[in-house]
C-alpha positions as CSV (number, residue, x, y, z in Angstrom):
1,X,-2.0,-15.1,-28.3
2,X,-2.5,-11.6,-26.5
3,X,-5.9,-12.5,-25.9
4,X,-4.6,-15.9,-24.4
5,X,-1.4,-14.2,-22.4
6,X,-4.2,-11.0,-21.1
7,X,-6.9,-13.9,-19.5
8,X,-3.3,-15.4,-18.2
9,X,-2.3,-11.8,-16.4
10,X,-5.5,-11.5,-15.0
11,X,-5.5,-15.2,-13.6
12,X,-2.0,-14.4,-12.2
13,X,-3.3,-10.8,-10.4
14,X,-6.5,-12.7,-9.3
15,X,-4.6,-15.8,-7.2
16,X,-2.2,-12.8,-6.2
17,X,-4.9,-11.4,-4.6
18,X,-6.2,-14.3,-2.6
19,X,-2.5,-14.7,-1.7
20,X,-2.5,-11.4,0.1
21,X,-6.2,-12.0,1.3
22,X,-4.8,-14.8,3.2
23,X,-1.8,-13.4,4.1
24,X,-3.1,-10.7,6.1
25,X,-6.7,-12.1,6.7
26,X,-5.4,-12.9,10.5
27,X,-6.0,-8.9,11.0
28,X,-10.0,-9.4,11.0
29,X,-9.8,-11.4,14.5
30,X,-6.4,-10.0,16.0
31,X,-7.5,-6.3,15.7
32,X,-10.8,-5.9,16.6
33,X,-9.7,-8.0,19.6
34,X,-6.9,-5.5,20.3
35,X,-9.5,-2.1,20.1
36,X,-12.1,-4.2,22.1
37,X,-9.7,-3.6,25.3
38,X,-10.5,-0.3,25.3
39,X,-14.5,-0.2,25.1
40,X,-15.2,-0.4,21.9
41,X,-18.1,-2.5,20.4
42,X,-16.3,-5.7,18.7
43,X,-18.8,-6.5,16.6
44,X,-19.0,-3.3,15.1
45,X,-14.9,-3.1,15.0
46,X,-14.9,-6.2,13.0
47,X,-17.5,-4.7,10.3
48,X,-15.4,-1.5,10.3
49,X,-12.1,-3.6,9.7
50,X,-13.8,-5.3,7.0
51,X,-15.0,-1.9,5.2
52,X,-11.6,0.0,6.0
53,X,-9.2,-2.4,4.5
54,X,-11.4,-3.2,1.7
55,X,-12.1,0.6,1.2
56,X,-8.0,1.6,1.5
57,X,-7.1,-1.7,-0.9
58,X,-9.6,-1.4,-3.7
59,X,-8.9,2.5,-3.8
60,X,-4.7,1.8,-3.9
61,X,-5.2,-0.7,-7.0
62,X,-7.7,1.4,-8.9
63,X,-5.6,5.5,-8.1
64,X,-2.0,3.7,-7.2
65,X,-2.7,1.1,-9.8
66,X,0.5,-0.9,-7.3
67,X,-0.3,-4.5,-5.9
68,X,0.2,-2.9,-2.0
69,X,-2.6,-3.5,0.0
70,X,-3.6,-1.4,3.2
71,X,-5.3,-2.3,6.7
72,X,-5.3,-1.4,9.8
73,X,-1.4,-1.7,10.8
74,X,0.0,-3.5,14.1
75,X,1.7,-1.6,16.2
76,X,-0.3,1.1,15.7
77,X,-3.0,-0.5,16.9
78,X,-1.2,-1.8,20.3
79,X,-0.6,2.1,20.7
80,X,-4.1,3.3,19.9
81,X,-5.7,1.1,22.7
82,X,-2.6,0.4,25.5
83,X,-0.7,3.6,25.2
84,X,-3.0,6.5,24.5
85,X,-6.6,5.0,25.8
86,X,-5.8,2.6,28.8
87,X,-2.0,4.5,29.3
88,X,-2.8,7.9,29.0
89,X,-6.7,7.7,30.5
90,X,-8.0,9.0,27.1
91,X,-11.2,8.0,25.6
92,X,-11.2,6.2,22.6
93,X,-13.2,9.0,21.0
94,X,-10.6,11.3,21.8
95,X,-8.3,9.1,20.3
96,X,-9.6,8.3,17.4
97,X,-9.8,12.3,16.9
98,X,-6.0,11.7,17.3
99,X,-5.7,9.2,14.4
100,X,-7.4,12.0,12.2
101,X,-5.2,14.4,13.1
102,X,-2.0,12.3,12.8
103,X,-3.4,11.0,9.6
104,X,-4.2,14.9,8.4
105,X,-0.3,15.5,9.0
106,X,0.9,12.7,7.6
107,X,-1.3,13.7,4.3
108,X,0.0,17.6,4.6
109,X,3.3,16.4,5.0
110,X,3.7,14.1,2.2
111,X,2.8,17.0,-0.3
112,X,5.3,19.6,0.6
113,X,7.9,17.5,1.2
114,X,8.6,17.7,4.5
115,X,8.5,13.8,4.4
116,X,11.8,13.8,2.8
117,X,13.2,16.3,5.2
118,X,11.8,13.7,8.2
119,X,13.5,10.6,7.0
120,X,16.7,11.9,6.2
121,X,17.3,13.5,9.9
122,X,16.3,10.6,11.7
123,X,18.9,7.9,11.8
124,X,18.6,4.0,10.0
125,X,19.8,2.7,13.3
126,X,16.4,4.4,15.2
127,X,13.9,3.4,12.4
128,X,14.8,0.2,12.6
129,X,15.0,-0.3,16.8
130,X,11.1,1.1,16.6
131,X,10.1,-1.5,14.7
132,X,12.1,-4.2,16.8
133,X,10.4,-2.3,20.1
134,X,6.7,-2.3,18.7
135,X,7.3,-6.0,17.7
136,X,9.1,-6.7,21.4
137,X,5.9,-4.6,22.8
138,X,3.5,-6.6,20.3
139,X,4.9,-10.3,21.8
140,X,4.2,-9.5,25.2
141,X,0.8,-8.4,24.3
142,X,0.5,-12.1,22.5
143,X,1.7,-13.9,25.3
144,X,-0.8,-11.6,28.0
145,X,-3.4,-12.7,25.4
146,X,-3.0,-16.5,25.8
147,X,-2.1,-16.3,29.4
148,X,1.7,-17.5,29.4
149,X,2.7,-14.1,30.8
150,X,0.1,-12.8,33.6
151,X,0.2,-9.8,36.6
152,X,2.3,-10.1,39.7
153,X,2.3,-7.9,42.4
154,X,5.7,-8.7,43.7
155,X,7.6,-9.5,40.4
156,X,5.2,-7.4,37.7
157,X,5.2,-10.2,35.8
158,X,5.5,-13.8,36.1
159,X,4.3,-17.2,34.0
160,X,0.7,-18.1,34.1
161,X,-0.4,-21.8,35.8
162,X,-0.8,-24.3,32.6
163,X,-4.9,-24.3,32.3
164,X,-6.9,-25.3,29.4
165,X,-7.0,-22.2,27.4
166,X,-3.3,-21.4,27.8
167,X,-2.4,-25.3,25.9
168,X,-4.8,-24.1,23.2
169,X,-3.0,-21.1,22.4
170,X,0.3,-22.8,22.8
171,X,-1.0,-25.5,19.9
172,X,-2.1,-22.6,17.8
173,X,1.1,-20.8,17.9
174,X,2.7,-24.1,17.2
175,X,0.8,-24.7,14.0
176,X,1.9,-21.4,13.4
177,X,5.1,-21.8,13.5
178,X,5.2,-25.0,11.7
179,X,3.2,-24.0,8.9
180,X,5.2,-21.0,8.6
181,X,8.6,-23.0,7.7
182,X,6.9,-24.9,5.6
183,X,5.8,-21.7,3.8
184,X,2.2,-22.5,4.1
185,X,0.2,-19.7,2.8
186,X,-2.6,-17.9,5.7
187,X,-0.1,-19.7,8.6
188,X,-1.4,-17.1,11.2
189,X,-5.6,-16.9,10.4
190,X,-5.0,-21.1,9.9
191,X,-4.0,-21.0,13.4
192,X,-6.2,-18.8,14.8
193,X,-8.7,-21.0,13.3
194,X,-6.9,-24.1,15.2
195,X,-7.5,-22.4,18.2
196,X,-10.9,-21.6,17.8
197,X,-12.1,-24.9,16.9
198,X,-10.4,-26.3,19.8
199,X,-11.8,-23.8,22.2
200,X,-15.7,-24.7,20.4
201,X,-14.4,-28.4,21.1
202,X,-13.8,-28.6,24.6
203,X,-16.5,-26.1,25.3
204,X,-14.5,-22.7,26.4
205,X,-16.8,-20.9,23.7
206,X,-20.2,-21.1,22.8
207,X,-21.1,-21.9,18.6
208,X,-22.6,-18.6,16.9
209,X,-26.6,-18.5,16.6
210,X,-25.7,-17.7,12.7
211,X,-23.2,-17.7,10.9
212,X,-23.8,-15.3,8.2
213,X,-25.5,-12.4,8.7
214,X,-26.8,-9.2,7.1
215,X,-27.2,-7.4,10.3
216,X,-24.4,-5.0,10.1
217,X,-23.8,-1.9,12.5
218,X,-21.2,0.3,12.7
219,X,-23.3,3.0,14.8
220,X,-21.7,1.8,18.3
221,X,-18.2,3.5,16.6
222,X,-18.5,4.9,13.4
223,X,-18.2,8.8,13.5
224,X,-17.7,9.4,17.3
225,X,-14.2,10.4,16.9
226,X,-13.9,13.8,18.9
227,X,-10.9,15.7,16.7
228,X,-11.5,18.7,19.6
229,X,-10.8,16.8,22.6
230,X,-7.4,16.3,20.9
231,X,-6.7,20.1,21.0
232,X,-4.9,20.0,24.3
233,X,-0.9,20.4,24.7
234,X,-0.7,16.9,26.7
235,X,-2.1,15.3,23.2
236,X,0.6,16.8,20.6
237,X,2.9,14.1,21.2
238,X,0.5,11.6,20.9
239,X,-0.9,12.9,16.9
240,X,3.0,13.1,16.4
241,X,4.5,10.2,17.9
242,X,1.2,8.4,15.9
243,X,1.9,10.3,12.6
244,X,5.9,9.5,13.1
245,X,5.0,5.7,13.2
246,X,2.4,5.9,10.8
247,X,4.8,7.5,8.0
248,X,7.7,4.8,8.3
249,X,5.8,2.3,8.9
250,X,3.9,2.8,5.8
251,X,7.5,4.0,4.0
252,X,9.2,1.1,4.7
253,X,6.8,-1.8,3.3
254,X,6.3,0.7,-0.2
255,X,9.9,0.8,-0.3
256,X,10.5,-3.4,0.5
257,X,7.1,-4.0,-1.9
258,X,7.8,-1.8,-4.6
259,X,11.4,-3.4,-5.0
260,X,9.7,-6.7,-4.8
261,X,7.2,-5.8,-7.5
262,X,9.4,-4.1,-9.9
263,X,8.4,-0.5,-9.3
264,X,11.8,1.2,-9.2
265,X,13.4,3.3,-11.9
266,X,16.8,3.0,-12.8
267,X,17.8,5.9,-10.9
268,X,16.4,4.1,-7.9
269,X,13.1,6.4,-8.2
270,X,9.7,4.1,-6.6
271,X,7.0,5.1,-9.3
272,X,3.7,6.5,-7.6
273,X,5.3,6.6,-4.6
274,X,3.8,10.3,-3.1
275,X,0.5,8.5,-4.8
276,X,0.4,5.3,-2.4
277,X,1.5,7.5,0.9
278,X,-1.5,10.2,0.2
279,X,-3.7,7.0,-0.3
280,X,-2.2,5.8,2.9
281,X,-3.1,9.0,4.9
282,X,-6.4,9.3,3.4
283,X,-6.9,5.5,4.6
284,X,-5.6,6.7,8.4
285,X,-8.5,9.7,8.1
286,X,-11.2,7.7,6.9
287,X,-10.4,4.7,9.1
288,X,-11.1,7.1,12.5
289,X,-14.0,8.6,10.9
290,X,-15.2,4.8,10.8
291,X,-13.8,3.9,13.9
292,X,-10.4,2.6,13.7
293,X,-6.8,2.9,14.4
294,X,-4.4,3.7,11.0
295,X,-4.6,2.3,8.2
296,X,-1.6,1.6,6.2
297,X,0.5,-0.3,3.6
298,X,0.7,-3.9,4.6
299,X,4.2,-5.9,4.2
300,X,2.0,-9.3,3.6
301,X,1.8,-7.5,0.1
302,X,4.9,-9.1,-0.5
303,X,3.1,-12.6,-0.3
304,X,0.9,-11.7,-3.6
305,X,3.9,-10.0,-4.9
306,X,5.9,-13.5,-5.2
307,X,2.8,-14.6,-6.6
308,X,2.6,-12.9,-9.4
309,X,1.0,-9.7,-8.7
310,X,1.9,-6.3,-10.5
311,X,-1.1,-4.3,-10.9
312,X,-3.8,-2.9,-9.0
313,X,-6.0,-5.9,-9.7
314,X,-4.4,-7.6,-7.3
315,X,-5.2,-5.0,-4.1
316,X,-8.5,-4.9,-5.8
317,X,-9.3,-8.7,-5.4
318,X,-8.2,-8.6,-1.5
319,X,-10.2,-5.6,-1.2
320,X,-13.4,-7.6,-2.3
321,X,-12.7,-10.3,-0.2
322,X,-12.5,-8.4,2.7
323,X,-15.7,-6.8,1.9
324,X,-17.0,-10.4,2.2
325,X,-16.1,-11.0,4.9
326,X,-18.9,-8.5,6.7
327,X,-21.1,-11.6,6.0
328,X,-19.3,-13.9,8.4
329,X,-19.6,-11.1,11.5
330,X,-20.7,-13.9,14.0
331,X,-18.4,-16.7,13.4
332,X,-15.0,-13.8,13.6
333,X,-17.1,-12.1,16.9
334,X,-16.6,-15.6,19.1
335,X,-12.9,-16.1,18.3
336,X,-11.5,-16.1,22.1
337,X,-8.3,-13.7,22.6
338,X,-5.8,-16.8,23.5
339,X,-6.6,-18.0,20.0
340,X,-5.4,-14.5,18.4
341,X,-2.7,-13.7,20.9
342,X,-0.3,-16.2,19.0
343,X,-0.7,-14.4,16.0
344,X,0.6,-11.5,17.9
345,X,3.7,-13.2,18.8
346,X,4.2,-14.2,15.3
347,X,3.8,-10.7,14.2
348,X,6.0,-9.8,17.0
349,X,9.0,-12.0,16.0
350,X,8.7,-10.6,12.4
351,X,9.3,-7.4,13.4
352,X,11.7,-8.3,16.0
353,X,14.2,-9.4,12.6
354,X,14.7,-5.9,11.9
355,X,17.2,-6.2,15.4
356,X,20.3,-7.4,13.0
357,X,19.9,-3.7,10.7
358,X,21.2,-2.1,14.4
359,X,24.5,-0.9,14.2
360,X,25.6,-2.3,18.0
361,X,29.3,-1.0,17.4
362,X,28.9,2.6,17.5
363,X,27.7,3.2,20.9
364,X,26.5,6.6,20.4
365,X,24.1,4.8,18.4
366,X,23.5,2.0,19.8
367,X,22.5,3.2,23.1
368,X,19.6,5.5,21.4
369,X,18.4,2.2,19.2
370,X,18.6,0.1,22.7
371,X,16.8,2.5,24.9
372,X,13.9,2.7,22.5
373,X,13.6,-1.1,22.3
374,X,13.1,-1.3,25.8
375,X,11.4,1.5,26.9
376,X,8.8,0.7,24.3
377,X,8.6,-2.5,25.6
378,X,8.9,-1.9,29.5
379,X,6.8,1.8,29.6
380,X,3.8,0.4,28.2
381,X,4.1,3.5,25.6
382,X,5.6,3.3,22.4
383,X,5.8,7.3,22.3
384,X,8.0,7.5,25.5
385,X,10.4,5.1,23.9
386,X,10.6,7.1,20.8
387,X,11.1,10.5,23.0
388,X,13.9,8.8,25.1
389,X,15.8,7.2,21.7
390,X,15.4,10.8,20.0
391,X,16.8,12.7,22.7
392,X,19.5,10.2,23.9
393,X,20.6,10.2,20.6
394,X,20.9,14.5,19.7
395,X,22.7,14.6,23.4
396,X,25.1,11.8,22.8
397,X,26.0,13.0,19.4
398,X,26.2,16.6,20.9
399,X,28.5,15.8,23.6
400,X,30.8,13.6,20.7
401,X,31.1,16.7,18.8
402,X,29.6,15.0,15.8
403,X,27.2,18.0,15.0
404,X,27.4,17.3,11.3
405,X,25.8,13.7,12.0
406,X,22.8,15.9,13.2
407,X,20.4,16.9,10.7
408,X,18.7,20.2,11.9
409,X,15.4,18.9,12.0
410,X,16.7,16.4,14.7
411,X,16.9,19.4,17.0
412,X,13.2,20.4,16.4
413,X,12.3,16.2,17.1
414,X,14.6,16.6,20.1
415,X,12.6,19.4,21.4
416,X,9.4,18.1,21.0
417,X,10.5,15.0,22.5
418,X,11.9,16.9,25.4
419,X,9.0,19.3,26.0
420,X,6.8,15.6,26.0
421,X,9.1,13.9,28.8
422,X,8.6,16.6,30.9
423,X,4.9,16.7,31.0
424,X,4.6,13.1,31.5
């Protein structure tokens, strides 16, 4: 009977695993696309996506031993190549020294405890409006993708004229959306396939030469990060705004997973938590010496989670299959951006939930959470939104008399966020 219920636990942990492999496999076309913008070999970004998440997931079952996988997040992607690189004028080099660095902090930070210190001074309110902002910020980078939103020079913005690749990335966020009510498991990378196939149909993309293939290089990105470059005062808020996102966003999915999965103490206590957030860092480090944006903990855990899945088997199976994936290279390299941009906008309107946590009533919070949706959104920078929420927020709180709701490290974050306005 052991014998019988162990092959049974492993079974579970294994289909867990392809769960969460298909839950988040929609990250091998979407970010590669996303660093592309910037310069950035896409062929070799895909490899390195493939060897990052498989590195960070394998490494969380086997020293975490939790069922959380890790990749490359959204979000912190979107600010990696439009905010920093194509923003700020910084080469992705220089960037990717930024990621180190943020990642380095992050690491440092989680083992003195400064962590704890961080979360507690910044309000639920703001924590949530980021993630509403970034997934706001995320849609519109979706809907540039397909070509639904385009450039106008009299209005910014306008819709784009209804042409042949726009319909195909309207039918593949359709599917998307329909196959996500019905709870259909892989709902985005299903549509992104849609798309894809469509766009081989009526002939907007030409068919791979191959499609498997051993060739892989990483050279055109791997170890070019330039941590030096980053050394300059008009970077710090960069490696902190980064580090800042990086650390709740990676926070809140062990928190929402680790519920999920049972990993919480009667006292409320996550087990292995400062275990799976120096994984995480470690991830973010290795990622940019590969060439990459953060890695971190990936809500889609939660899909294998309902499966089933417990242990660190189940990271360790969606690690592998990643891993695989370096084989099919050619056929994720021709996958057009209108076919991926939907899966943005799906992304975007999960995040975009998190709107209904806002406390709207108290407008000395409100205003802070509200500011930092939009300027996220309508700056182009998810950094400036953060520095106008943090320091909307100490001032309005400040001039309420309601010092007490203002942790002391909120005055450091206020100054930072000060000294960064002012040099933009």
């Amino acid at each position: 009977m052991n014998q019988l219920s162990a092959m049974s636990d492993i079974k579970t942990e294994i289909i867990a695993g392809v769960t969460t492999f298909l839950a988040m496999a929609y990250i091998l076309f979407v970010h590669p696309d996303i660093l592309a913008d910037t310069g950035m070999d896409k062929e070799a970004l895909i490899a390195v996506t493939c060897i990052a998440t498989g590195f960070a997931s394998i490494l969380t079952g086997i020293i975490a031993k939790t069922p959380i996988a890790m990749a490359p997040g959204m979000g912190m992607n979107a600010y990696f190549a439009y905010t920093i690189v194509l923003g700020e004028n910084v080469p992705w080099q220089t960037a990717l020294g930024i990621v180190f660095l943020a990642g380095l902090l992050f690491f440092i930070l989680s083992f003195i405890g400064v962590r704890k210190k961080l979360v507690k001074a910044i309000p639920q309110s703001l924590i949530y409006s980021i993630s509403v902002g970034i997934g706001l910020f995320i849609t519109f980078m979706g809907l540039t993708k397909i070509g639904i939103i385009v450039g106008n020079p009299a209005t910014l913005v306008s819709a784009g004229n209804m042409s042949g690749t726009v319909l195909i990335g309207l039918i593949a966020l359709l599917a998307m959306i329909v196959l996500s009510h019905l709870k259909v498991q892989g709902s985005l990378i299903i549509g992104v396939l849609i798309g894809t196939v469509l766009a081989l149909i009526f002939g907007y993309v030409t068919p791979p030469e191959q499609f498997v293939s051993f060739n892989i290089d990483i050279t055109p990105i791997a170890f070019k990060l330039d941590i030096l470059g980053t050394l300059k005062g008009s970077l710090l808020g960069s490696i902190f705004a980064l580090m800042f996102i990086d650390m709740f966003d990676s926070l809140g999915t062990v928190v929402a997973c680790s519920y999920k999965a049972g990993l919480v103490d009667d006292r409320g206590n996550i087990r292995r938590l400062r275990r799976m957030l120096g994984i995480d860092a470690f991830a973010t480090m290795f990622g940019a010496l590969l060439g990459t944006s953060p890695v971190t903990s990936y809500i889609e855990s939660g899909a294998g989670i309902e499966q089933g899945g417990r242990t660190g088997l189940t990271p360790i199976v969606t690690g592998i299959l990643f891993l695989l994936g370096l084989l099919f290279i050619p056929i994720i390299a021709i996958v057009p951006a209108y076919a991926t941009g939907p899966a943005l906008v799906m992304v975007g309107l999960y995040m975009m939930s998190e709107v209904v946590r806002i406390d709207f009533k108290k407008l000395d919070e409100a205003f802070p959470a509200f500011i930092i949706i939009v300027m996220i959104a309508l700056s182009y920078s998810i950094s400036t939104g953060l520095a106008f929420g943090f320091v909307s927020f100490t001032i309005l709180k400040a001039v309420s008399r309601k010092f007490d709701q203002i942790h002391w490290t909120m005055w450091i974050i206020f100054a930072l966020s000060g000294l960064f306005l002012a040099t933009q």
